[in-house]
Backbone bond lengths (Angstrom), bond angles and torsions (degrees), N, CA, C in turn:
res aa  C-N    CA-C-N  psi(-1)  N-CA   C-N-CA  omega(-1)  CA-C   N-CA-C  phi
1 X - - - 1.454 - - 1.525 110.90 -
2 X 1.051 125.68 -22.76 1.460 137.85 -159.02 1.748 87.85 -99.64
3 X 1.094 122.45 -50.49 1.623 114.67 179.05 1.535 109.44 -55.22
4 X 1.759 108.40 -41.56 1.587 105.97 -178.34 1.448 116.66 -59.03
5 X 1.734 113.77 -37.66 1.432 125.39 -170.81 1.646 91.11 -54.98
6 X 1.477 113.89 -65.87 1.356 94.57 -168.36 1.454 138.57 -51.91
7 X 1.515 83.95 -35.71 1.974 93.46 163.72 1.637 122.04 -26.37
8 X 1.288 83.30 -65.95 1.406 116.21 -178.66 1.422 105.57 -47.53
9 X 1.166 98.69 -80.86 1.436 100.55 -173.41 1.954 119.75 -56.38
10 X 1.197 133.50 -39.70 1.144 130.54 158.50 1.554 123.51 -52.05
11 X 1.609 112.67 -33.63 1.692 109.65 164.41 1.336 111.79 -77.87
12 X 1.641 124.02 3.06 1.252 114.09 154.67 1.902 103.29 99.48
13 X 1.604 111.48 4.25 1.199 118.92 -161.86 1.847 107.42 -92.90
14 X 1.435 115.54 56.07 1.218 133.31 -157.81 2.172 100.22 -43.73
15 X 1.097 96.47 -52.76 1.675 102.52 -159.80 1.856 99.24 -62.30
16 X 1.871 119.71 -40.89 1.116 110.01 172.91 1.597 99.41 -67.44
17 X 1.310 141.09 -77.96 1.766 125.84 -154.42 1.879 103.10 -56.13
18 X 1.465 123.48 1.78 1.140 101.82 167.10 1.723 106.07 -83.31
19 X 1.133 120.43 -54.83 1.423 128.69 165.87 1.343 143.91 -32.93
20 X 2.139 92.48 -24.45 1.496 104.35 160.57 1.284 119.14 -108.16
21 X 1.689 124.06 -6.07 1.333 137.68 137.30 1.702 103.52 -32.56
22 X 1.002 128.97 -69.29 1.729 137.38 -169.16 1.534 118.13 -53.91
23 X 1.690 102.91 -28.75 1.348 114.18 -155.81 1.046 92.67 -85.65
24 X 1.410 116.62 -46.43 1.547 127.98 -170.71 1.952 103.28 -73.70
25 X 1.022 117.08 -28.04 1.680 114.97 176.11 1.631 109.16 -63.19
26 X 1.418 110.59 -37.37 1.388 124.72 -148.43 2.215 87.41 -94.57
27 X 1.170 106.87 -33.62 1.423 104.08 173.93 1.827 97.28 -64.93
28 X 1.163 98.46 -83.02 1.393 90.54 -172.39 1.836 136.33 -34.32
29 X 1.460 106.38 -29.30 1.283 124.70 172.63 1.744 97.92 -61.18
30 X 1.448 115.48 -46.94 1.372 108.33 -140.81 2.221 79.10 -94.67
31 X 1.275 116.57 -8.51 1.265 97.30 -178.91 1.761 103.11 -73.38
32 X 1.429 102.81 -52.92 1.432 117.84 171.59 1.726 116.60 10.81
33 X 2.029 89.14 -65.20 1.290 114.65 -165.61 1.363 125.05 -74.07
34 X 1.546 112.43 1.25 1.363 127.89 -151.29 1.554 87.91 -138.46
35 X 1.421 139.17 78.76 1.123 125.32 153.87 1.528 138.06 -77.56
36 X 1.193 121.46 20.34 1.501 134.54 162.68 1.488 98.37 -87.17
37 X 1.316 115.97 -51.49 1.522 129.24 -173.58 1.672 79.21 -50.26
38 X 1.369 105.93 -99.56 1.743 120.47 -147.71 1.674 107.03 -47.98
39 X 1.873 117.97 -0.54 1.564 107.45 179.11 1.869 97.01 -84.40
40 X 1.408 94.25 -38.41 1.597 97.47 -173.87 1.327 116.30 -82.37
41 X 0.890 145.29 5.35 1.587 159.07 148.62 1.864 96.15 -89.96
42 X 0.589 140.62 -63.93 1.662 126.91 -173.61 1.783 84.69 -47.22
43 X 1.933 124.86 -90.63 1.060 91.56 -159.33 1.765 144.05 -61.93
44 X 1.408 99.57 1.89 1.635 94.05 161.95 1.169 117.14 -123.81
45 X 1.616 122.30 66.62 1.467 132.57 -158.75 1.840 85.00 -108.18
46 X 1.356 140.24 -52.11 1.100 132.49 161.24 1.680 119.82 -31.37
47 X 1.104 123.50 -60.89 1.563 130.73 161.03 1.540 110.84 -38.59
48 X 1.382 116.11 -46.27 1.327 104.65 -161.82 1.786 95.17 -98.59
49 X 0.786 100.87 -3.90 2.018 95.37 172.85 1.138 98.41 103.57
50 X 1.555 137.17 24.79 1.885 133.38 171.65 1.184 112.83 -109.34
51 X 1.307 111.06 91.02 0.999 104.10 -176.05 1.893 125.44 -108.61
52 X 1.367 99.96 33.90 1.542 126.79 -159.57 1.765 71.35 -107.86
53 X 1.348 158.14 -45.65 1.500 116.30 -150.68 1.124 108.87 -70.07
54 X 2.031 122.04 -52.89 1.118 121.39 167.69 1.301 152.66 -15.69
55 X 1.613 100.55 -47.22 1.473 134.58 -160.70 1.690 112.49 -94.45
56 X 1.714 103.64 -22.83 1.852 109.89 -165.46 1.646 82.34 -88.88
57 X 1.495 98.88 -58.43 1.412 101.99 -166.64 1.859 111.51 122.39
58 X 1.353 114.72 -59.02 1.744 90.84 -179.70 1.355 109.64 -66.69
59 X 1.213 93.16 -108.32 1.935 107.16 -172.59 1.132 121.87 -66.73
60 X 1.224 139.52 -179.15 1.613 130.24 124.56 0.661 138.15 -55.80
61 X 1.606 119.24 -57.52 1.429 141.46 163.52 1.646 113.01 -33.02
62 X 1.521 113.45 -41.15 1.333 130.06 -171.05 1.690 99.61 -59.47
63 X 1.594 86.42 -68.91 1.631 101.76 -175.14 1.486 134.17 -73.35
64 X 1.540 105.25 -1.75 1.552 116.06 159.89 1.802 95.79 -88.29
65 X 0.808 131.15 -42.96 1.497 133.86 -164.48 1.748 92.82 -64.80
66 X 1.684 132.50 -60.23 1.172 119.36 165.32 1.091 125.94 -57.57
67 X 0.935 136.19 -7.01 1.651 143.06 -176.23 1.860 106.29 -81.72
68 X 1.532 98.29 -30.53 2.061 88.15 -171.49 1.393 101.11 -89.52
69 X 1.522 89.53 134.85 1.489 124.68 -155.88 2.052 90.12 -62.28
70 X 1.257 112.09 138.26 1.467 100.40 176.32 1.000 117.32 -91.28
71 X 1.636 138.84 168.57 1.379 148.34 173.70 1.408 120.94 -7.94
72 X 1.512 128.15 66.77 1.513 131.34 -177.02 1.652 98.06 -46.96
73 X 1.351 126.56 -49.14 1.791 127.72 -171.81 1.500 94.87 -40.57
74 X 1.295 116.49 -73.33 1.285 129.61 -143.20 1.564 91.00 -80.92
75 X 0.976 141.01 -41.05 1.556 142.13 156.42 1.206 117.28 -14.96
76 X 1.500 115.14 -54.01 1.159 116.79 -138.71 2.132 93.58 -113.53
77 X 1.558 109.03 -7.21 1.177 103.28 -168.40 1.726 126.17 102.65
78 X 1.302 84.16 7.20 1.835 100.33 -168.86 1.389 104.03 -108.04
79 X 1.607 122.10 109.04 1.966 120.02 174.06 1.585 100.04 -84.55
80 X 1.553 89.96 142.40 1.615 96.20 -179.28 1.221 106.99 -105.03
């Protein structure tokens, strides 16, 4: 999802990478809530290509939640 955001956001398609900005907040929120989920995804977060739980250090949930890229529109000077 984070490869699509950039897509997005480098073709300049602000309103979709805000929407996959959200998608990706709303995953992480909803892993948060599920800590069996986010223990067994931390230990095979290397396998699955995450390699942000290891590396931040608290949670997953934490460190997928810092990981989504924030508001490129409003970043950049652009109102949507």
């Amino acid at each position: 999802m984070q490869r699509h955001h950039e897509e997005l956001v480098r073709d300049g398609n602000f309103r979709s990478a805000k929407t996959a900005a959200q998608q990706m907040a709303d995953m992480a929120k909803s892993l948060e809530r599920d800590a069996q989920l986010e223990s067994v995804l931390g230990l095979r977060s290397r396998e699955l290509g995450l390699e942000i739980g290891e590396n931040m250090g608290r949670s997953l949930s934490h460190d997928l939640a810092n990981s989504i890229p924030f508001d490129q529109g409003r970043s950049m000077g652009i109102s949507h």
